[in-house]
N, C-alpha and C positions, 0 to 999 in steps of 0.2 A: 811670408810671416807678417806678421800683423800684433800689435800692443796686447800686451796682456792689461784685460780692464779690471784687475786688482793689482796689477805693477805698472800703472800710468805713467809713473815718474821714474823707474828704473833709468831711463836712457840718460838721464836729467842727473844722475848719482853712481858714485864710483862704487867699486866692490864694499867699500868698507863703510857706503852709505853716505858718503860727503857729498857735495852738491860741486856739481861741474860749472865752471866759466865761462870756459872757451868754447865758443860758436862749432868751432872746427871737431872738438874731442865729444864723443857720447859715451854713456857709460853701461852699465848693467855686468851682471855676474856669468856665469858660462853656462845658465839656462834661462837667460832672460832672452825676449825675441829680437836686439839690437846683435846678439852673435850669431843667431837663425838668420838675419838678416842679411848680413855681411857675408856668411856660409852659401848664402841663395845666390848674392850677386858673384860670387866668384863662379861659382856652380854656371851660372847663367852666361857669364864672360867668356868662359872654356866652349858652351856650348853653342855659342853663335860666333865665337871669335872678337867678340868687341870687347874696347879697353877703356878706361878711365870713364873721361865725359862723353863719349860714345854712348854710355849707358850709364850713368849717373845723371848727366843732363834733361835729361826729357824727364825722368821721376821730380827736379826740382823745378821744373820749367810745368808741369804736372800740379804740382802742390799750391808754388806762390807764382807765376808768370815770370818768375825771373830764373836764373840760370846760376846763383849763387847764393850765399847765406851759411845760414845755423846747417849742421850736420841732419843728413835725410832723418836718420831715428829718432833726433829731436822734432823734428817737422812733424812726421809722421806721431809723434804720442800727443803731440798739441793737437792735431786735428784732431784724432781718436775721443780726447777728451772733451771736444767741442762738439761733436756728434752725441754723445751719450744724452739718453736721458732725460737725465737728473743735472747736466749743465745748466750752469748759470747764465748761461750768453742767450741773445733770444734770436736765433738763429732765421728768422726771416728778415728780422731787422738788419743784422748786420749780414743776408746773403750769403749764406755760409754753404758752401757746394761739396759735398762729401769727396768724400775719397776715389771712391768708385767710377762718380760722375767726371771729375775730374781728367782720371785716366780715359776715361770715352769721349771727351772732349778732345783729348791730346791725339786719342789714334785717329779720330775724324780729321786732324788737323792734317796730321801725318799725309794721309792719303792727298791732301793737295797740292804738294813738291813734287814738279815734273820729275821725275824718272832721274834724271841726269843730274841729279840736287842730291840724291839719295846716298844714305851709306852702304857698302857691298855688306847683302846679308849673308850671315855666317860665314863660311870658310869654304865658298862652291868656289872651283878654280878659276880666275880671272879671264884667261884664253878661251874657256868654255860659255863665260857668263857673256863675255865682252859678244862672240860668236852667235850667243842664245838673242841677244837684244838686237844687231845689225838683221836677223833674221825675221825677228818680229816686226821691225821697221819695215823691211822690204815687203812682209806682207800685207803689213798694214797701207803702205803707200800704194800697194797694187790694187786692194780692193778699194781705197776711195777714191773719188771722182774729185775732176776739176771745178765742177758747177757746187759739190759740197762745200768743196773744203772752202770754197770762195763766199758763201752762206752764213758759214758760220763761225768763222774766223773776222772777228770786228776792226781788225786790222786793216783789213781789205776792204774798205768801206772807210776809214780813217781821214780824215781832208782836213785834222787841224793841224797845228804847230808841231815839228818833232819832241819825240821824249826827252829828246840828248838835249834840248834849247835850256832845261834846268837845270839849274848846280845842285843839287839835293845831296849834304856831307853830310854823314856820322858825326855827332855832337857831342859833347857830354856839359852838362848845365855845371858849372863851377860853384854861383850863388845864383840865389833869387831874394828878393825886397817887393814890400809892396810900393808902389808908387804913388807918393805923398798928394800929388790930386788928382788921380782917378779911382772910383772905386771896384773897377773890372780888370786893372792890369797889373799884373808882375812885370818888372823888370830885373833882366838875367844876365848873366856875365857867361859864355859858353866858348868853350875850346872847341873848334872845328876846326883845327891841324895849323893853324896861323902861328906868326909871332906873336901877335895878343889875342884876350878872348876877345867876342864877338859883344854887344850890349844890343839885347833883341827885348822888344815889348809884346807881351802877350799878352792876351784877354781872356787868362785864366782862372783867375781867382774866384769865380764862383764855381768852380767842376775839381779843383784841388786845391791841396795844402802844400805853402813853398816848400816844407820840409820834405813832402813826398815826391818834388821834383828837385832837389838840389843831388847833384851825383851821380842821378840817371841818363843813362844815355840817350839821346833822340834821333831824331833826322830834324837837320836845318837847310832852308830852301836860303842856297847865300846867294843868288845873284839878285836880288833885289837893290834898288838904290834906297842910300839911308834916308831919312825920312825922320821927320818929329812927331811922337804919339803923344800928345798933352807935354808938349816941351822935353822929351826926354830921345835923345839921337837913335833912333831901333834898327841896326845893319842886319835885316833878315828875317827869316820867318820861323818859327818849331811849327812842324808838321804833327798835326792831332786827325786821331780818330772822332767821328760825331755820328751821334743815333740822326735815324731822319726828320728827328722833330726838333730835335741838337737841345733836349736834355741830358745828354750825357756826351763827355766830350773825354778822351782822354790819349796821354803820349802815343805816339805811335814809338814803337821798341825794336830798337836794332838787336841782332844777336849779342849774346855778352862777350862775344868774339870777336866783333866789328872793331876795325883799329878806327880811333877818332880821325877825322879828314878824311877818308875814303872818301870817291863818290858812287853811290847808289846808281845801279844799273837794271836795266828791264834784259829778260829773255828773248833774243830772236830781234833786238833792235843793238843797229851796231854804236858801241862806245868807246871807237878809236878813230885816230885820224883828226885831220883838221875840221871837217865836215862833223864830227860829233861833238866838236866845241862849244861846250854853254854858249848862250847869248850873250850877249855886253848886259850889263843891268841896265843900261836906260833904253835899249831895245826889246829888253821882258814888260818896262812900264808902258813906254809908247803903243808898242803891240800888242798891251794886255795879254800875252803869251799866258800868262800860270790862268789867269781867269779861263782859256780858252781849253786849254789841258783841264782843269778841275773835274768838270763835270764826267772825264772817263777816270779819276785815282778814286778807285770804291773799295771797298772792304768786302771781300766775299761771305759765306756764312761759316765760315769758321774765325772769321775776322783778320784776317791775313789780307794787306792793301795791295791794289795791281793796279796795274793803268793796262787795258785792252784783254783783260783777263789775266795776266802776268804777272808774276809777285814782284816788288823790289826787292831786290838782291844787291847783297854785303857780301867782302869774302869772310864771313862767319855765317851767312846762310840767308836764310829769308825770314825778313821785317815781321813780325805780329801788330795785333792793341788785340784787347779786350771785346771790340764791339763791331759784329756782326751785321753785314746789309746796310754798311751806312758808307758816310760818303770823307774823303781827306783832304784838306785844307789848312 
């Protein structure tokens, strides 16, 4: 179902034509397409077995990159009306990616979560699926070769610092200010699971607005030692996304499920034991460690970061940004 483009604002308005509030509540009558809507996703939850954010999440992660907000029928009639026409928005200026585009973007993404990331589709029996996958494994292991797999797996090949030498926590930015004498830096106050926030300097103020990072979650690379950036104490670093010519820079995004303080883990590299313990931070400075790590944390083309083709991983799933083929720092 899809907006009716002479009830654009139905979802926006209760039965009796009032104008709705709350983010959460959508409105329309009992043939407007907000109850085709809601009709479809049930219909659709029965038929693959998934519940709530299972399937609610990817349509709002679809829309706006984020995983919450205004109610999906609101979303959905705002962009409907942004697409038309006869809109007033000028839709190359402000990059306005249809609806459609959006979804195709999302199932491209989709397809880049190892197998063992994924949620069990529909309702095929567990014993059976679990049985189908160890099978596929064993075939797949039998037809490749050792001189392959050694090829082209960049791991195997790998001779700088471990993964595990990084403290990389789930963040969430408390506030941000600009800093009274620089003209490139924000200064942030960020909860990274401590007894107090963090105070991190960044050199973002030309690529965002403090407003559209106060709240959001990040990744904070905390074993760094503190340091003065134009006299102001900065414990740490926020991990950004960057095009390769680094006009365009932006958060890299934990799941909206990620609990702040976690640490961030790579697949197939172990993150237990004493032996996967971050560095000391004045052995990340001396040994330029993150310098030497940098140049393999890339952004694939669906813009999901990895270090050796591997996504970071939250237990709420796997990191995004926005931007494609570039490189994180």
């Amino acid at each position: 179902p899809v907006p009716d483009a002479e009830r654009a604002l139905s979802a926006f308005l209760d039965p009796k034509g009032k104008g709705i509030e709350e983010d959460s509540q959508s409105g329309g009558g009992a043939y407007d397409y907000t109850e085709a809507y809601k009709a479809q996703m049930k219909s659709l939850a029965k038929e693959v077995g998934a519940k709530g954010k299972n399937l609610f999440h990817p349509i709002r992660l679809a829309l706006t990159g984020e995983m919450s907000g205004q109610d999906v029928t609101k979303q959905l009639s705002l962009l409907a009306m942004s697409e038309r026409e006869d809109s007033v928005l000028d839709k190359d200026a402000i990059g306005l990616v249809s609806f459609d585009e959006r979804l195709n973007r999302l199932k491209s993404f989709l397809e880049t979560i190892p197998e063992e990331f994924r949620a069990v589709k529909g309702k095929e029996d567990k014993k059976a699926k679990a049985a189908k996958e160890t099978a596929a494994k064993e075939t797949t292991s039998e037809a490749a070769t050792p001189a392959a797999s050694s090829a082209d797996d960049p791991k195997n090949s790998y001779e700088g610092p471990p993964i595990t030498a990084l403290d990389i926590r789930v963040g969430r930015i408390m506030k941000v200010w600009e800093h009274e004498e620089a003209d490139k830096l924000y200064c942030e106050e960020i909860d990274v699971g401590e007894d107090e926030p963090r105070l991190v300097a960044s050199g973002l103020k030309p690529f965002m607005k403090a407003e559209d990072m106060e709240g959001r979650l990040c990744l904070v690379l905390c074993n760094l030692k503190e340091r003065k950036l134009v006299g102001f104490p900065s414990h740490g670093m926020v991990l950004c996304a960057s095009s390769e010519d680094h006009t365009q820079v932006k958060l890299v995004a934990p799941p909206v499920d990620a609990k702040v303080g976690e640490r961030v883990t790579v697949p197939d590299f172990d993150f237990e034991g004493e032996e996967a313990a971050p560095f000391a931070e004045n052995k990340v400075g001396k040994k330029k460690v993150f310098e030497k790590i940098a140049p393999f944390l890339l952004t694939n083309k669906y813009g999901s970061p990895e270090f050796m083709g591997r996504p970071l991983l939250t237990s709420g799933g796997v990191c995004t940004s926005p931007i494609s083929g570039g490189t994180v720092g």
